[in-house]
C-alpha positions, 0 to 999 in steps of 0.5 A: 819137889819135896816128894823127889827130895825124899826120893833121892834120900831114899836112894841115897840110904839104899844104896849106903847100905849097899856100898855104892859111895859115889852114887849114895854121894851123889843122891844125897847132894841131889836131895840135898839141893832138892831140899833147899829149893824146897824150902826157897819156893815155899817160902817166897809162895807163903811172903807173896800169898800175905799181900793184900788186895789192892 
């Protein structure tokens, strides 16, 4: 997921130097959320993965 999120930076950065507003927009929203659903996941992963062993 992290790998998609730079995908779309990526995209969004090319396609900024190139003059392409609304889809440079619209990658970077996607990057963006791609990020933060990142960041939820491996947080929530790392919190369940401490617990002990009953």
């Amino acid at each position: 997921m992290l790998r998609y999120a730079v995908l779309f930076l990526i995209v969004a950065l090319v396609a900024g130097v190139l003059g392409f507003a609304g889809v440079a927009g619209a990658a970077t929203n996607i990057a963006w959320f791609l990020f933060v659903l990142f960041l939820i996941l491996f947080v929530v992963s790392l919190v369940m993965g401490r617990r002990s062993p009953v």
